[in-house]
C-alpha positions as CSV (number, residue, x, y, z in Angstrom):
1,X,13.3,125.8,81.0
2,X,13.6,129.8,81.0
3,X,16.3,131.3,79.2
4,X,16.8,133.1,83.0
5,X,16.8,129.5,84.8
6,X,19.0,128.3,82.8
7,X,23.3,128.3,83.7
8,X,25.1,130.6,81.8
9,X,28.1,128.4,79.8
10,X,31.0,129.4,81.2
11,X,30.1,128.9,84.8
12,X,28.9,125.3,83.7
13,X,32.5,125.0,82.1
14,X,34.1,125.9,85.6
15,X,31.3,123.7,87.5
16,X,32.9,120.6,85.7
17,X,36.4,121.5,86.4
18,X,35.1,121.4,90.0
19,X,33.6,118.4,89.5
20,X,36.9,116.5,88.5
21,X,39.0,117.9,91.2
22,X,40.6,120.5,89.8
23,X,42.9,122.9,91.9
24,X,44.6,125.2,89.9
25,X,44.4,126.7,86.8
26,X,48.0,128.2,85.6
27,X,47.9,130.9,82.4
28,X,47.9,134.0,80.7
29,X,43.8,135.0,80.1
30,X,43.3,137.6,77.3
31,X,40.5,139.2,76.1
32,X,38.4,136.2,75.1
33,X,38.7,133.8,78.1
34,X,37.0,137.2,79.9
35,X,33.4,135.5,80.5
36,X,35.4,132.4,81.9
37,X,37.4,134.5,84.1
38,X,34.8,135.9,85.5
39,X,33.6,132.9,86.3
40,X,36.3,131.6,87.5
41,X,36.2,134.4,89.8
42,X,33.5,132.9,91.5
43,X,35.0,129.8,92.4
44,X,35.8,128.0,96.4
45,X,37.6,125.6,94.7
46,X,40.3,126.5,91.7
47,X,42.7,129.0,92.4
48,X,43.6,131.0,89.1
49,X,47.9,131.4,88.9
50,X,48.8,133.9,86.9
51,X,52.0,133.3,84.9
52,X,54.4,135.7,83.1
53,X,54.8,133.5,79.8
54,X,52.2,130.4,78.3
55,X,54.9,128.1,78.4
56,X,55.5,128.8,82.0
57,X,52.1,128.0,82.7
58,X,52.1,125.1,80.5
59,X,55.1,123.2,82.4
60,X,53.6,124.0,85.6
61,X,50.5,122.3,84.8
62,X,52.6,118.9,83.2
63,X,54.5,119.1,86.4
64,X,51.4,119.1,88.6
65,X,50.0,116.6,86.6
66,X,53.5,114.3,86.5
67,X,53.2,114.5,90.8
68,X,49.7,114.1,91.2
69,X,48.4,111.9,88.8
70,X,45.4,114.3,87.9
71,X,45.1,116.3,85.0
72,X,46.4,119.6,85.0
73,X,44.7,122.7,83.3
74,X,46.3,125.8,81.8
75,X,44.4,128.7,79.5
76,X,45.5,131.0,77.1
77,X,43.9,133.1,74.7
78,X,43.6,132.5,71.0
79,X,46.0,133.1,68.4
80,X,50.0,134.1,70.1
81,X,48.4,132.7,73.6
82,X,47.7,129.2,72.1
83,X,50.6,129.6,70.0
84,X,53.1,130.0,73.1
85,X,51.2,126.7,74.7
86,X,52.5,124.8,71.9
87,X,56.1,123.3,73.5
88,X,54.2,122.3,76.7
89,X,51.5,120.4,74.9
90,X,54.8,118.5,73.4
91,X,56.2,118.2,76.7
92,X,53.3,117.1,78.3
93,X,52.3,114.2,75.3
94,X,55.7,113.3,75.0
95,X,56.5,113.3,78.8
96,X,53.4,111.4,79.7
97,X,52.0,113.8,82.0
98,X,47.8,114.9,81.8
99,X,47.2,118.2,81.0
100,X,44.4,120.1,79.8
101,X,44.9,123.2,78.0
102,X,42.2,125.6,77.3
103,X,41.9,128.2,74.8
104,X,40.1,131.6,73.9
105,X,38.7,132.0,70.5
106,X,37.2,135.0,68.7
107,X,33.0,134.5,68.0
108,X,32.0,131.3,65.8
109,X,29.0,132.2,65.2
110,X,29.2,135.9,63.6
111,X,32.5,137.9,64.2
112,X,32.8,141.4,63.5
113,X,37.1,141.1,62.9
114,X,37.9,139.0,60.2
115,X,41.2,137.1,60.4
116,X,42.1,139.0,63.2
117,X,44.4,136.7,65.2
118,X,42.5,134.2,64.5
119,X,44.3,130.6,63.3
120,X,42.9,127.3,63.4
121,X,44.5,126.1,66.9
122,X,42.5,122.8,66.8
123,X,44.4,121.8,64.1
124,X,47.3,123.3,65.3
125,X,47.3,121.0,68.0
126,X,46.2,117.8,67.1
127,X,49.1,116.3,66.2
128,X,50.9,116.9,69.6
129,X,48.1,116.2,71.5
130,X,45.8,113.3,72.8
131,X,42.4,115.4,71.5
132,X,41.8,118.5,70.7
133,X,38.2,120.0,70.1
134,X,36.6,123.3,69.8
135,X,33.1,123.7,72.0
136,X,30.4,124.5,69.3
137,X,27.3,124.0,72.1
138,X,27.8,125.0,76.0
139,X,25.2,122.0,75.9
140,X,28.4,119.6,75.2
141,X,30.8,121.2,77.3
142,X,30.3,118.2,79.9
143,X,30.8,115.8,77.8
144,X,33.3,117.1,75.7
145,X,35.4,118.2,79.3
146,X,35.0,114.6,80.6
147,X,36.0,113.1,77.6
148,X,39.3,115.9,77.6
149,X,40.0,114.5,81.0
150,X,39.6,110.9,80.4
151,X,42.0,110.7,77.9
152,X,44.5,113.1,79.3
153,X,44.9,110.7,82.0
154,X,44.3,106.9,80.7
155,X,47.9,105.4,80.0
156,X,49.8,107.5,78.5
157,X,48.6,110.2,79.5
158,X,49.1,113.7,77.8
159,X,47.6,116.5,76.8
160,X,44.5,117.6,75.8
161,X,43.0,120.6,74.1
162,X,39.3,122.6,74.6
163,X,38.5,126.0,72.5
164,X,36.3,127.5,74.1
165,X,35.2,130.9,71.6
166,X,33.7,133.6,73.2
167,X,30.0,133.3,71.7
168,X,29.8,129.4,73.2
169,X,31.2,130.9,76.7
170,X,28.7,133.3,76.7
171,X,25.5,131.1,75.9
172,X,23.2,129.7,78.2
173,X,22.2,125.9,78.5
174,X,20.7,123.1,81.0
175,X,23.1,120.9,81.1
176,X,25.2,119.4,84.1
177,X,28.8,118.4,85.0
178,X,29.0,114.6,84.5
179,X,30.3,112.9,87.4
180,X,34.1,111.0,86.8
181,X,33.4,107.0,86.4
182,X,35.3,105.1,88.5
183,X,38.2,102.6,86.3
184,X,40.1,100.2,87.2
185,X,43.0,98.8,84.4
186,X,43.0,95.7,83.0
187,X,45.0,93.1,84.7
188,X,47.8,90.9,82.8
189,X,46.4,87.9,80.7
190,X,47.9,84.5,83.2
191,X,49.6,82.2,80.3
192,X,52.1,85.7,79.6
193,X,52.6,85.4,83.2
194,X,53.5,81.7,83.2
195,X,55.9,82.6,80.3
196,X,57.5,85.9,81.9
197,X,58.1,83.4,84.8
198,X,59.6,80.6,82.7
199,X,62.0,82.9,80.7
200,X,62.7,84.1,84.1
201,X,63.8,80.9,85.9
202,X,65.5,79.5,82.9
203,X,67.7,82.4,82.8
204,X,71.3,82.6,84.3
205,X,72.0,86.5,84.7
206,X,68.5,88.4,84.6
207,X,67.8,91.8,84.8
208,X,65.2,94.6,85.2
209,X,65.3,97.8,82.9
210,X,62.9,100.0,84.6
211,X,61.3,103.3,82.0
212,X,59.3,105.7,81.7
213,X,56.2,103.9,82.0
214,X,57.0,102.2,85.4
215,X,57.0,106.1,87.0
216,X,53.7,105.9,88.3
217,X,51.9,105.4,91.7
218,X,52.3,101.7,93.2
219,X,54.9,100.4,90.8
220,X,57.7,101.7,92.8
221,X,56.3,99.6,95.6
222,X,55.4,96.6,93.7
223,X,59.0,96.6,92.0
224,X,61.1,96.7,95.1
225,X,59.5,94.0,96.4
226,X,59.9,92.1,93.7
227,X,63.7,92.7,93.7
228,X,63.8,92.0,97.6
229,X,62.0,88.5,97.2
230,X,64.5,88.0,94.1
231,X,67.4,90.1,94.6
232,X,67.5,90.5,90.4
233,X,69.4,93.5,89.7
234,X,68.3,96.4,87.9
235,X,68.7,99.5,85.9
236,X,66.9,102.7,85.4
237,X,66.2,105.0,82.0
238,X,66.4,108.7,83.1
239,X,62.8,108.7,83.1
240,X,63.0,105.5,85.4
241,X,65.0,107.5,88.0
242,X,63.8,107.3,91.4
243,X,61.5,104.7,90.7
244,X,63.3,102.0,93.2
245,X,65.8,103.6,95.8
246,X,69.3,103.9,93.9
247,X,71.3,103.4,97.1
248,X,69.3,99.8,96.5
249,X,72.8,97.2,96.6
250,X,71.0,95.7,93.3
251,X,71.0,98.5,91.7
252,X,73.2,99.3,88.6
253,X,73.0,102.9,87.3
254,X,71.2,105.2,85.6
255,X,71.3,105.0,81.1
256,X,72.4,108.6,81.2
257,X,74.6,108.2,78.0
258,X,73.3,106.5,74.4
259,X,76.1,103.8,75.3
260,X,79.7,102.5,76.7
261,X,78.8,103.1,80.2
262,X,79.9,100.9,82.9
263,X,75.8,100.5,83.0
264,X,75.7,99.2,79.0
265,X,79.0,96.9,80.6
266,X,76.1,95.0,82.6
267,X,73.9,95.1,80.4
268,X,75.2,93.5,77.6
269,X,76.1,90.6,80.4
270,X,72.5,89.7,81.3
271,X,70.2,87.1,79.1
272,X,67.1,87.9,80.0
273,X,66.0,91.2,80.2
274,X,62.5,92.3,82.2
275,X,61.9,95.8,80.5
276,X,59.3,97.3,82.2
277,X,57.4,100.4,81.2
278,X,59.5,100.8,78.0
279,X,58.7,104.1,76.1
280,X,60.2,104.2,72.5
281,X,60.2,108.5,73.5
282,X,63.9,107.4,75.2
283,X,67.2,105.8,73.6
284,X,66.8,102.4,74.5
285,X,69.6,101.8,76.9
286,X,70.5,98.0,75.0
287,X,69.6,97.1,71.6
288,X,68.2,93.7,70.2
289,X,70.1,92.0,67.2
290,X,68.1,90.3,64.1
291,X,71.3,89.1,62.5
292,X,71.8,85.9,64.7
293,X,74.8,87.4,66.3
294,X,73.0,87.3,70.0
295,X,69.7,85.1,69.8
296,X,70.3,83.7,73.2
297,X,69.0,87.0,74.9
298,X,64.9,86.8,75.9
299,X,63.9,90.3,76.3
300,X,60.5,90.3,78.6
301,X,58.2,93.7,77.6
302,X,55.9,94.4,80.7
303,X,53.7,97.2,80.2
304,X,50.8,98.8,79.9
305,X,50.3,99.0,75.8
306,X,52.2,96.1,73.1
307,X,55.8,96.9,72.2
308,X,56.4,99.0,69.1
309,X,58.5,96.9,67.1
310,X,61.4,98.5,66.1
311,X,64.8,97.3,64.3
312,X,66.6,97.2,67.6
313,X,63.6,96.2,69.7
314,X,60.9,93.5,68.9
315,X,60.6,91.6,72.6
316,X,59.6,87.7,72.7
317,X,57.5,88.0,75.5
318,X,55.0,90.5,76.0
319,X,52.8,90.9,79.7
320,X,50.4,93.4,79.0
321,X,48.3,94.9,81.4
322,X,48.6,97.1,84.3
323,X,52.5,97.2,85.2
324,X,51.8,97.2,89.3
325,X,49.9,94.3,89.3
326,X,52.1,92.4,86.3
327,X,54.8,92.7,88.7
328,X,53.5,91.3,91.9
329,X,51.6,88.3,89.9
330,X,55.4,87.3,88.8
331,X,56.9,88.1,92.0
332,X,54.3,86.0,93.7
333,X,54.8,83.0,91.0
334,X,58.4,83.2,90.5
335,X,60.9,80.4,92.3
336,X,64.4,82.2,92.9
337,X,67.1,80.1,91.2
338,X,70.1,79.4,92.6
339,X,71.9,79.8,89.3
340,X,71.2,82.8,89.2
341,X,74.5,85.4,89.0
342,X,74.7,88.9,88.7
343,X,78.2,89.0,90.4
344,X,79.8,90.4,87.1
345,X,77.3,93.0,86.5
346,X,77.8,94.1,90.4
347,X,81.3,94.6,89.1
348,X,80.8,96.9,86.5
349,X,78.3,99.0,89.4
350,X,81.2,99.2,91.5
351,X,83.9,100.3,88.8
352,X,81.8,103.2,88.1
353,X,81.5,104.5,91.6
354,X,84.9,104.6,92.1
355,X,85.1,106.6,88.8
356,X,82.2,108.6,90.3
357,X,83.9,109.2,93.9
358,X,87.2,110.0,92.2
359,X,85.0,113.0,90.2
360,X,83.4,114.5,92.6
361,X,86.3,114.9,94.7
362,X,87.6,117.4,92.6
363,X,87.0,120.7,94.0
364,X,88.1,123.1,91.2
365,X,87.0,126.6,90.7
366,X,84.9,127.1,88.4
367,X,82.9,123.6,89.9
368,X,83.6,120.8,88.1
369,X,80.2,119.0,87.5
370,X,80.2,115.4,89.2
371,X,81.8,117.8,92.8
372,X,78.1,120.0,92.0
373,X,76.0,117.2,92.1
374,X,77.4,115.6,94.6
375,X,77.3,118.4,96.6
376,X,73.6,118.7,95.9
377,X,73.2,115.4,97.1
378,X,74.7,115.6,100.1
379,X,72.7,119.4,100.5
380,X,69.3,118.0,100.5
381,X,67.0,115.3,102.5
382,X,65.7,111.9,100.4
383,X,62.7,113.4,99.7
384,X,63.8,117.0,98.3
385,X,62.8,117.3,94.6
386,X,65.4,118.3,92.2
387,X,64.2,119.8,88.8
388,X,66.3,119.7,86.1
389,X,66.2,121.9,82.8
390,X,67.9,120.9,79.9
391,X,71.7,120.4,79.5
392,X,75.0,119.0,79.4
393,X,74.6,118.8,83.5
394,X,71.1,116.6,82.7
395,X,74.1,113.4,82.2
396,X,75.9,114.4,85.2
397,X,73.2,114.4,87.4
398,X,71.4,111.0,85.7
399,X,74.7,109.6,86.6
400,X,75.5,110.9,89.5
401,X,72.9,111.9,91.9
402,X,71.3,109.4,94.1
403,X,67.6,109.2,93.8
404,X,65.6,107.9,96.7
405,X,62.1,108.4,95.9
406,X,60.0,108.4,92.6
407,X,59.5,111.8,91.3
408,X,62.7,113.4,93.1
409,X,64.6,113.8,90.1
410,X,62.1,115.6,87.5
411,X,64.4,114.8,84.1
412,X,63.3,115.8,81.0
413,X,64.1,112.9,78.4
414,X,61.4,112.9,76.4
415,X,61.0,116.4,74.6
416,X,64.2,117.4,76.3
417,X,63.0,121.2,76.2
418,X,65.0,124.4,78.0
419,X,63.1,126.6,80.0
420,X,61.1,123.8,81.8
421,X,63.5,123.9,85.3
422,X,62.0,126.9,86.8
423,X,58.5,126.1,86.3
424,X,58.4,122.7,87.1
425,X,60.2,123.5,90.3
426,X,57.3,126.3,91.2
427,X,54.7,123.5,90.5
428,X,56.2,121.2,92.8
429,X,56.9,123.6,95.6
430,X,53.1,124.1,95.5
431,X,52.0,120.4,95.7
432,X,54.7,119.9,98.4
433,X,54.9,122.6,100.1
434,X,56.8,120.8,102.8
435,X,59.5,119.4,100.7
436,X,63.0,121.1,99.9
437,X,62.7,121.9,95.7
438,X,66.0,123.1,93.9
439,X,65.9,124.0,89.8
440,X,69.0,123.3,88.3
441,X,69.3,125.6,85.3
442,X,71.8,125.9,82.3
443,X,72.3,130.0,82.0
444,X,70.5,129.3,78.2
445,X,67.7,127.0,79.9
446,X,67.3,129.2,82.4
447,X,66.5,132.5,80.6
448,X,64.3,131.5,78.5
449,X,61.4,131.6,81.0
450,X,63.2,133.8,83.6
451,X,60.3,135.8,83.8
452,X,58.5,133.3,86.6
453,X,60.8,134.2,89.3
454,X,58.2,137.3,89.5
455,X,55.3,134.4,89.5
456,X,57.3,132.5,92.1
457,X,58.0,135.5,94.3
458,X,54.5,136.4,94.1
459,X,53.2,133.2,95.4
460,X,55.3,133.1,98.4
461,X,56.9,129.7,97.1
462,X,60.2,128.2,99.0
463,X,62.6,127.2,96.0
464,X,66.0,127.3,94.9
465,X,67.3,127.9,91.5
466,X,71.1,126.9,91.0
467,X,72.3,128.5,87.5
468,X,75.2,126.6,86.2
469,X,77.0,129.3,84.3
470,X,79.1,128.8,81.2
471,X,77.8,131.7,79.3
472,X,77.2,128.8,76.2
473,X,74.9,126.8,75.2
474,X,76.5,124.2,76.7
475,X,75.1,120.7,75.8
476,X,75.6,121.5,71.7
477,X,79.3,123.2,72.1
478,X,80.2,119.5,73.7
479,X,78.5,117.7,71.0
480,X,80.5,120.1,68.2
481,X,83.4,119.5,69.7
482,X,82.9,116.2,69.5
483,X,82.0,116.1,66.0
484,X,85.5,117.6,65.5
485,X,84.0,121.1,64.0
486,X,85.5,124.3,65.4
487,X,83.9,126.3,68.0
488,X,81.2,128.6,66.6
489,X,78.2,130.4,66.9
490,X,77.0,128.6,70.5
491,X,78.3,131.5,73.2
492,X,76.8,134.7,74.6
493,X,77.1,137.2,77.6
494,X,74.6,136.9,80.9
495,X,73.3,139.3,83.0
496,X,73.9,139.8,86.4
497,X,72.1,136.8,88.3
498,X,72.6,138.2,91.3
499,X,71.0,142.0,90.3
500,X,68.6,140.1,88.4
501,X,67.1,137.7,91.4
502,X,66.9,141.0,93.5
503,X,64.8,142.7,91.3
504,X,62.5,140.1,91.5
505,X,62.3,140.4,94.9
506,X,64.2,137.1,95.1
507,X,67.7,136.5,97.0
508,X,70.6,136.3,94.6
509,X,73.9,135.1,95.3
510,X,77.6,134.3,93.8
511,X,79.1,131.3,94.6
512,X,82.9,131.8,94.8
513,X,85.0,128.3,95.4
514,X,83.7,124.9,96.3
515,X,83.6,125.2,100.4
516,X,81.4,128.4,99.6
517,X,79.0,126.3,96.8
518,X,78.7,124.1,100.1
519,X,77.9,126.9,102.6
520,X,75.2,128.7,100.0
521,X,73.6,125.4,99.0
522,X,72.9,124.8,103.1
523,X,71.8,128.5,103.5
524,X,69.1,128.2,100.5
525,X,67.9,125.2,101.7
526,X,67.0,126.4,105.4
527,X,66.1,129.8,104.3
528,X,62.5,130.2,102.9
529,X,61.9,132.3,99.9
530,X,63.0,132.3,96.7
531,X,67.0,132.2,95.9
532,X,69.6,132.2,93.1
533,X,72.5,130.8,92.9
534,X,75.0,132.2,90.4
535,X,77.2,129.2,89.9
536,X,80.1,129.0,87.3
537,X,80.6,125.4,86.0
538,X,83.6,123.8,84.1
539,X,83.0,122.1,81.1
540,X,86.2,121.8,79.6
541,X,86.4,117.8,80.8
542,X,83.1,116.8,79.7
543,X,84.1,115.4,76.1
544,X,87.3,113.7,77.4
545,X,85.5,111.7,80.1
546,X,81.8,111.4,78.6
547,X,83.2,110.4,75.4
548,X,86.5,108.8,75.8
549,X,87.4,107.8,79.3
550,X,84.6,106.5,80.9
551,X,83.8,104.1,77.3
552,X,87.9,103.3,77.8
553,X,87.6,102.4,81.1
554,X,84.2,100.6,80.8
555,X,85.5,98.4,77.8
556,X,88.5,97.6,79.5
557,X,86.9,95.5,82.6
């Protein structure tokens, strides 16, 4: 073929993007991604989001890719771009959301600059990703982009990694996008069936521990009619939360603390345990004894991939296979037995929402935390979508707030990262564009990628951010108090959130007592555009009840 017939390699690298459905792509270009933005230029399909930070664009594209299912694709350029992309490729890995990040790189072939910025970011980012791999021929760059997507999203998904230097971008080649294969997962072998379903009517007080793993499309539906047929109770990691509707009367709480909760309470009380989509990334929320002291309890492992074996995990039973279609092969085989009981664990559910309801009563100024969330709650329809950046409030709202649909309440417990609240609220306005979205924000999370309220403002998005103000960095003051060491080295001063939102171009507002955190939180959610709330929290409880009175009152039913 003619050197002139042929497709010049950077439109051939956006051509397969098309190809596997692509939308968006969220980042910061620099001087070598130029021949692919110009490419991308060209495009009907992908829509290029320009971001104000990497790592904002990174956390957008795990968020897309944690709603959608599909992988999705940031770019940066080499050296400080790629560098900056580093915290989302952990999020994303660790979070078991698909992403693809691209990167620039300086010529392979001949370069005129040295060192010049130039590190090795494959290597870099092999260790916290699924594959990485620098493009050496435009001829591989379908394969090589198929393969980056394939893996991003097979189970767990994560991220992936493409260099793409600027000599490669610019070549010219024959080659075509490769089409996406259509893959089905393996189904559950039938004899770990027949013993999930055994253990299962042999037991006396079962349960259901639903993780991370279980947060994905058709398992929420598959589980809830498994729990209707059998009316087994069950409880949710953080990364479980949403998965089955929490105002569910089997439903027992959310693992929001390591242990002592009223949720540990009925825990401990079950002897057989279904734990299903179990990610070793979270605390487990009940440990597993090799010392004889509790050999009675069968703990069940269904999920996609075989249990890590751990010294406080090492499950009897094993179902391995795809977790939607586990569940309904032991729902449709299990017999419900009438010896069943889970009256004592509904107990220790309703001690703690009298605890709860007691909380969030309170309606102190500064706002005491359990009053916020539950003020959030009652603010926003079933199907708003609440994103959470990283902090002491994280526990108060894994608590506290009432999920009713999977991937409403976008927690973090994986990398645990600040700065992830804003962006993963802009990605989700975007896919849902219908849907209410609210950021809830530590004052440290928050500021650390403030900087996309100009990205958001830009877009014309409809979010709310809600800035719980301490003017600390909250979550590690509690813990040092905790560890009895004097108060040191964790508090700052803010700016104004108010000023700041408006120079944005966004609508910023103080709230001043509880009616008015009411009255603002109703405004923002009718109101299109982008707001701010400026909220002050109290803290000074969260040690005495996270620490001692809830594990008191817990131990003592």
């Amino acid at each position: 073929m003619a050197e002139a017939d042929k497709t010049k390699a950077s439109d051939l690298f956006i051509q397969c993007l098309e190809q596997e459905g692509v939308e968006y792509i969220f980042g910061v270009p620099g001087e070598e991604n130029l021949d692919l933005l110009d490419s991308l230029s060209r495009s009907g399909k992908i829509k290029l989001v320009l971001t104000r930070h990497e790592q904002g664009a990174g956390f957008m594209a795990a968020t897309y890719g944690r709603h959608t299912g599909k992988t999705g694709v940031c770019l940066s350029t080499l050296g400080p771009g790629a560098t900056n992309l580093v915290t989302a490729a952990a999020y994303a890995t660790l979070g078991g959301m698909p992403i693809l990040m691209i990167t620039g790189q300086k010529p392979i072939k001949k370069s005129k600059q040295g060192r010049f910025q130039i590190l090795d970011v494959v290597s870099m980012m092999q260790p916290i990703t699924k594959y990485a791999h620098q493009m050496a021929s435009s001829d591989n760059i379908p394969s090589r982009l198929r393969e980056a997507f394939r893996i991003a999203e097979e189970e767990k998904p994560g991220a992936t990694h493409i260099e793409l230097p600027e000599d490669v971008a610019d070549e010219r080649t024959d080659s075509r996008p490769i089409a996406r294969s259509t893959v089905r997962r393996p189904t559950a072998d039938m004899k770990s069936i027949v013993q999930a379903v055994e253990a299962l009517e042999k037991a006396r007080r079962p349960l259901l521990v639903i993780g991370a793993g279980a947060n994905r499309k058709m398992t929420s539906k598959m589980l809830k009619e498994f729990v209707e047929k059998t009316g087994i109770p069950f409880v949710t990691t953080q990364l479980g939360k949403g998965v089955i509707d929490e105002q569910h009367p089997k439903f027992l709480g959310c693992a929001a603390l390591s242990a002592g909760d009223f949720v540990h309470r009925a825990i401990e009380d079950s002897d057989c345990i279904f734990n299903i989509g179990h990610d070793v990334i979270e605390k487990p929320p009940f440990f597993m004894h090799n010392d004889g002291s509790r050999d009675d309890r069968v703990v069940v492992h269904v999920s996609t991939k075989t249990a890590e074996v751990d010294p406080v995990y090492f499950p009897q039973i094993e179902v391995i296979g795809d977790i939607a279609n586990a569940i309904w092969q032991i729902k449709e085989a299990v017999t419900p037995s009438p010896q069943w009981d889970s009256s004592a664990m509904l107990r220790y559910r309703q001690a703690e929402m009298e605890h709860t309801a007691k909380l969030a009563a309170d309606e102190r100024f500064p706002i005491f935390p359990p009053h916020l969330v539950q003020q959030v709650r009652d603010t926003l329809p079933d199907d708003a979508i609440v994103c959470l950046d990283n902090g002491v409030y994280k526990i108060w709202f894994a608590r506290g707030y009432c999920a009713r649909k999977p991937n409403t309440v976008l927690l973090d417990n994986a990398l645990a990262t600040m700065g992830a609240g804003l962006p993963s609220a802009m990605a989700s306005a975007m896919v849902y564009p219908d849907r209410k979205v609210f950021a809830i924000c530590g004052d440290g999370g928050f500021m650390m990628n403030s900087q996309e309220l100009e990205t958001a403002v830009r877009l014309g998005l409809n979010l709310t951010v809600l800035i719980l103000n301490d003017s600390a960095y909250g979550m590690i003051r509690w813990k040092q108090a905790n560890m009895g060491f004097k108060d040191f080295g964790l508090t700052y001063g803010n700016p104004d959130f108010v000023q700041y939102a408006q120079s944005y171009g966004a609508s910023g507002y103080r709230v001043e007592s509880a009616a008015h955190l009411q009255e603002l939180l109703a405004h923002c959610r009718d109101t299109p555009g982008v707001h701010l709330i400026d909220c002050p929290v109290d803290y000074s409880e969260n040690d005495r009840i996270l620490n001692t009175e809830i594990k008191d009152l817990s131990r003592a039913l």
